[in-house]
C-alpha positions, 0 to 999 in steps of 0.5 A: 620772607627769606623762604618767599625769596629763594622760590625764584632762585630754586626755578632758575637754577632748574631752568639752567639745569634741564633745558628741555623742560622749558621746550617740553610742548615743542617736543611733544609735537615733533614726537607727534609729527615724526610719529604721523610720518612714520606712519605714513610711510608704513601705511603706503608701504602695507598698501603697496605690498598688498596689492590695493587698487584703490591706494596709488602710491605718489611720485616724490616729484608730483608730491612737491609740486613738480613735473615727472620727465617724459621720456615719450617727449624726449624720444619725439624730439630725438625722431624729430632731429633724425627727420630733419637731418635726412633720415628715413628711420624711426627712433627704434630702427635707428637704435637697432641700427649695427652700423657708423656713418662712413661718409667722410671715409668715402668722400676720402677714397673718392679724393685720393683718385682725383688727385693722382688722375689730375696729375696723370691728366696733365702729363697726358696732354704734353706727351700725346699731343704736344710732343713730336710725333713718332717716327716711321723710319729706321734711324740708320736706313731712313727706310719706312717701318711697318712696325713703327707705323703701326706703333705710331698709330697705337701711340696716338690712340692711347693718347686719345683714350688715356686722357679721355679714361682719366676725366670720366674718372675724375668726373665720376669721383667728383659727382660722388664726393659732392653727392656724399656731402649733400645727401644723408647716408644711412649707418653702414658696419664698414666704409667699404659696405656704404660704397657696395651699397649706395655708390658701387658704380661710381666706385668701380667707374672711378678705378676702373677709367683711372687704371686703365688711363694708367696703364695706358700711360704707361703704354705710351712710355714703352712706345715712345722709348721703343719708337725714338731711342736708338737700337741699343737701348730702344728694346731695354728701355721699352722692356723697363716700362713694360715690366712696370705696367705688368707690376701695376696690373699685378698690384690691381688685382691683388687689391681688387681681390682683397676687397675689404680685407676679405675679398667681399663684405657682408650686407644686410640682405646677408649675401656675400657680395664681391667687387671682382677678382681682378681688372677684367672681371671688375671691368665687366662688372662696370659694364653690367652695373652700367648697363643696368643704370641706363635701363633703370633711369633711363638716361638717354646721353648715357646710352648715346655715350655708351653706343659711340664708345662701342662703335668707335673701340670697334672701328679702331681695333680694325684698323690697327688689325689692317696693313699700314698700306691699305690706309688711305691717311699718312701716318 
């Protein structure tokens, strides 16, 4: 009995003992399944390195149930955006594209010509039409002068052609800002390369009517002091605004030939393009430039436009080269 007793004591003190006799049959199926996983892998592993065509190895996601990414979906929504936003370039294209969007940039340059030419527009409209006209007459003698008369006429005529440069100016920079902001503009490498190649004539027509509305300003100034100051300093004071209006045609030309920093910006099509050297040849370059618009749109005011300013430029050039008294007007 006291034998019969101590058998339970005996398994319990073994129980506590040693555990893991109690799980033996778990351990045995853990073995087995890390034994088959193991062999699973190494299987797939042999049938990779082998080559086999009939074995294919199984995504981690689509063995748990999930979808793999398709990159071919995200690069059709990422074309899709592009279309919408306005461009005109496959995804590829736009990846290979060298270049940032300057559009802001341009819309700033443009800006920062409308301003100084507003305030040239309002100072032009109280010095060439609502002050007193120039005299024609010595100071002393009360004697006409041919040389007053013929400066009253240029004086008139910078008026006119001064406040008319500086609102084609300002008209021209507007219509380009505007355009910046409603139409998409492809990636260009500089802010200076975008206006060489979408808006190359309203840049050089902005500049070109501001500059010459400028200097023509200036002009009046030298005519004025020259016309109503007294004999001592009439010639000083007109020398002054002379010499200004030489320093700004300085200034002009070394930034037109500085151009990007350069002198010139390098293109897509790989040719060195210039905006021009100095005043004239930026100048001609707007003649040309417009010219070439007008028989490509075919814009009809624009030729009209164009063929009156000729006719009229003409006209008074003649008549400033012409005798104060062979005109018929009293001036």
């Amino acid at each position: 009995m006291k034998i019969i007793t101590l058998i339970p004591i005996f398994v319990s003190f073994l129980f506590f003992a040693n555990p893991s006799l109690a799980f033996a049959g778990d351990t045995t199926t853990t073995t087995t399944t890390t034994t088959t996983t193991t062999s699973r892998y190494t299987s797939r592993s042999s049938s990779r390195s082998a080559g086999s065509s009939n074995q294919h190895y199984c995504h981690p996601y689509h063995k748990h149930g999930h979808k793999q990414p398709d990159h071919q979906s995200n690069t059709s929504k990422h074309n899709t955006l592009w279309k919408i936003r306005g461009g005109t370039n496959s995804h590829d294209s736009f990846l290979k594209a060298t270049g940032s969007d300057y559009s802001e940039a341009a819309k700033v340059l443009f800006s920062n010509i409308i301003g100084p030419a507003s305030m040239l527009t309002g100072g032009l409209v109280p010095l060439g039409f609502l002050a007193d006209p120039l005299p024609t007459t010595s100071s002393t003698t009360k004697k006409p002068l041919k040389w007053k008369k013929r400066a009253k006429c240029l004086y008139m005529l910078l008026a006119v052609a001064s406040l008319i440069n500086e609102l084609v100016a300002i008209m021209y920079a507007t219509v380009a800002t505007n355009k910046l902001t409603e139409v998409p503009v492809e990636p260009a490498k500089s802010v200076f390369a975008l206006i060489k190649r979408d808006y190359e004539l309203q840049w050089i027509a902005t500049n070109v009517h501001f500059m010459l509305g400028l200097l023509g300003f200036c002009g009046m100034i030298a005519l004025r002091a020259l016309c109503i100051y007294p004999g001592s300093l009439n010639i000083n004071a007109a020398g002054l605004a002379l010499s200004a209006l030489v320093g700004m045609i300085s200034i002009m030309n070394v930034g037109i030939a500085e151009g990007d920093g350069k002198g010139h910006t390098y293109l897509a099509n790989e040719k060195f393009l210039f905006f021009g050297g100095n005043i004239i040849s930026l100048s001609i370059r707007y003649i040309a430039l417009l010219i070439k618009t007008f028989a490509r749109k075919k814009t009809v005011m624009g030729m009209i436009s164009f063929a009156l300013f000729s006719f009229f430029f003409v006209r008074s050039i003649q008549n400033l080269t012409l005798p104060p008294e062979s005109s018929s007007e009293d001036v």
